[in-house]
N, C-alpha and C positions, 0 to 999 in steps of 0.2 A: 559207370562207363558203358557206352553202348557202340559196339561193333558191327560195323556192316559184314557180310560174309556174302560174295556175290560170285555166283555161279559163271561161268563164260558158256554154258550151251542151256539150251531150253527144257531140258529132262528134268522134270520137277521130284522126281524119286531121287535123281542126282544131288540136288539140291539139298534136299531133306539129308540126306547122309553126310552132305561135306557140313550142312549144319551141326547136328549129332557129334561129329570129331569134332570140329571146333567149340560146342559146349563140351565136350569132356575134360578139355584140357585147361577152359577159363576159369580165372578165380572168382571167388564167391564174389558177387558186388559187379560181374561183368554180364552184361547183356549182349548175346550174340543175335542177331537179325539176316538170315539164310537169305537171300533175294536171287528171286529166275530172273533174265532180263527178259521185255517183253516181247523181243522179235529177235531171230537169228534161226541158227541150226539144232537141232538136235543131239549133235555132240562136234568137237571141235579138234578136227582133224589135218588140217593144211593153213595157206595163208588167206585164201579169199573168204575160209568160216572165220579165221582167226581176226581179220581186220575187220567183219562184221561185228565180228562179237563185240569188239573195243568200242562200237560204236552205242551197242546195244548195252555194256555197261553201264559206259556215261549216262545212258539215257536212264536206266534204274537208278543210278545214284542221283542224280538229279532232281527225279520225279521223286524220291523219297521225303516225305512230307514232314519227318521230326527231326529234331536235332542228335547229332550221332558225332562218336569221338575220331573215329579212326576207320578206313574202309580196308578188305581184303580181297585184291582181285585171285579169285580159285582157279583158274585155269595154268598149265604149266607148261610155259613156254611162248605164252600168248601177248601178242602189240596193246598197247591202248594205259599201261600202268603211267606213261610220261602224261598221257592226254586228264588222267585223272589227278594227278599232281597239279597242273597248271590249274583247274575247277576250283581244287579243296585246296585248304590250309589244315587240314588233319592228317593226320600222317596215312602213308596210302604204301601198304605192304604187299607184295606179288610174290607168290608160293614159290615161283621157281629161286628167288633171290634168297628167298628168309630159309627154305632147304639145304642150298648149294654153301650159304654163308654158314651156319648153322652146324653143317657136316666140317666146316674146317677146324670148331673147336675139337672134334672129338678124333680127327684122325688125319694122317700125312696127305691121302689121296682118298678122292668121294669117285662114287659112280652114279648115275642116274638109270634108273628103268623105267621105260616109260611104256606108251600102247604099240602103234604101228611105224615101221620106222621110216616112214614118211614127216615125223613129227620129230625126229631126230636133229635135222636140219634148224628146225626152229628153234628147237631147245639148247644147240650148239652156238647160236646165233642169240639169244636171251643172255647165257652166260658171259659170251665173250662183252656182250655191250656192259653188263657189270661189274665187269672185271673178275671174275671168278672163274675162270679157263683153265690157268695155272693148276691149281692143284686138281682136277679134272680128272682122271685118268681113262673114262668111257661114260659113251652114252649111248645106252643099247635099249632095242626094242623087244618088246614081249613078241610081236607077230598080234597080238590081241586090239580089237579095237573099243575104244570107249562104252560103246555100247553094251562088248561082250564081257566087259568087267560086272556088269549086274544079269542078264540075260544067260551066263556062262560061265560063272562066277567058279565054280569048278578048275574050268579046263586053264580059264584067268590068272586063279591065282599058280596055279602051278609052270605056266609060264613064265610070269613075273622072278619066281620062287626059283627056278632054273636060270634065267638068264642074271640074276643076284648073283647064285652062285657062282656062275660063272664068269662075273665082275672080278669077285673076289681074288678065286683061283688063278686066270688067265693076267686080269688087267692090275691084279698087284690094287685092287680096292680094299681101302679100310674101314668105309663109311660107305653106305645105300643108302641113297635118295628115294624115294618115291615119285614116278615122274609124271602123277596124272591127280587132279582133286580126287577122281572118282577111287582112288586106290585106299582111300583113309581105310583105316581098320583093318590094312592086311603088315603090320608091322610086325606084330607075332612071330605069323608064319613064316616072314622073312628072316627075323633075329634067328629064329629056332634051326632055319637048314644052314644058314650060313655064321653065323657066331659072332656078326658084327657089330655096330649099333646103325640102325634105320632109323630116317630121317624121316618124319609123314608133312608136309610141305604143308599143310593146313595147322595142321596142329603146329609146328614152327614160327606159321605168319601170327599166329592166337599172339602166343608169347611177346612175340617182337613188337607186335600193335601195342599190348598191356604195357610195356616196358617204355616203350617210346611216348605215350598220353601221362605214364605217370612222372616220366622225366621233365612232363611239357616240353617238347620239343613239336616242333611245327616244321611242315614243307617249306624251304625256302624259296623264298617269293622275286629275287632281285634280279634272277637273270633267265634261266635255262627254262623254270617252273611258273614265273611270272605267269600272272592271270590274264587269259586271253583280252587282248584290245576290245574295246565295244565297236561294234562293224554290224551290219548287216548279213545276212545268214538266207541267202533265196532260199525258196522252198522248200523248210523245214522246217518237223517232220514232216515228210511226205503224206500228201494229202489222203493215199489209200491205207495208212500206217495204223493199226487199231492194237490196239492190248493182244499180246499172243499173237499176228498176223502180219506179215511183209507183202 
């Protein structure tokens, strides 16, 4: 089985780590394949990197030149997972979904933490279109940004590590989300201040991908996910568009 694992910002250290977590948790026999897309932001923070990014997914998966079972878009809270369904017929899993779903087995009410709470909004907005609002209880920010999760990783996790607890305490949280790819590998130190179980959104979508190619199940195709019409496409990709460059 080979598994896409694709980044939504261009930090190629980022990358390598949301890989790393998603090898840790696949079973023997599964191939994970970490992809940077090749144009967009650097980290992915609002909605004009977020709708970029969706775009610069597609364009990695696409360009990916071997056969592959199942894609994972990494980013948490981000547009473009409907755009990659309609593309593929291989099951196509988005962290913030397989997290949020994930945490409902293990407890009455989840919470999300995520980077800056501008990103908040989006993540409140990913939920509800999944249906997954309901058992909800918060969705709060560290104050920390994408970038400072590797660059500040210190000051990062103890942010993240505080506003959990503070899920917990205040919002009546039973379950912590993780609300950022870049957070893989900080579940520990979450479990250990707060006493919960922690959710790591990559490592969730691993599972669900595995589960869903061994059940054979497939993106349905008949209506919502249907394969886009063949049409014409003006000028695309743009003509100044090179590998790594917008």
């Amino acid at each position: 089985m080979r598994i896409l694992v694709v980044n939504v910002n261009t930090t190629a250290s980022m990358t390598e780590s949301i890989g790393a977590q998603a090898a840790s948790v696949a079973s023997p026999g599964t191939e994970i394949v970490p992809l940077t897309p090749p144009f967009g932001a650097e980290s992915v923070e609002g909605n004009y990197e977020s709708y970029l990014a969706a775009i610069a997914v597609m364009e990695a998966v696409r360009a990916y030149p071997h056969p592959f079972d199942a894609v994972i878009q990494a980013g948490y809270g981000e547009h473009g997972r409907e755009g990659l369904q309609e593309l593929l017929d291989v099951p196509v899993v988005d962290i913030t979904e397989a997290a949020a779903s994930t945490a409902q087995f293990l407890g009455h009410r989840y919470s999300v933490v995520t980077t800056l709470d501008r990103a908040v909004p989006l993540i409140e907005d990913r939920l509800k279109l999944a249906g997954l609002t309901d058992r909800c209880a918060s969705v709060r920010a560290s104050g920390m940004s994408v970038l400072e999760l590797e660059s500040n990783e210190e000051a990062a996790v103890e942010a993240i590590v505080e506003q959990a607890a503070l899920a917990v305490e205040q919002d009546k949280a039973e379950v912590i989300c993780l609300g950022c790819g870049g957070m893989a590998g900080l579940t520990e130190q979450v479990v250990k201040r707060t006493g919960v179980p922690v959710v790591d959104g990559v490592a969730a979508a691993v599972t669900i991908a595995e589960s869903l190619v061994r059940l054979g199940l497939t993106t349905s195709k008949v209506r919502t996910y249907a394969t886009p019409r063949p049409k014409k496409i003006r000028n695309w990709p743009p003509a100044n568009l090179t590998d790594g460059e917008a």
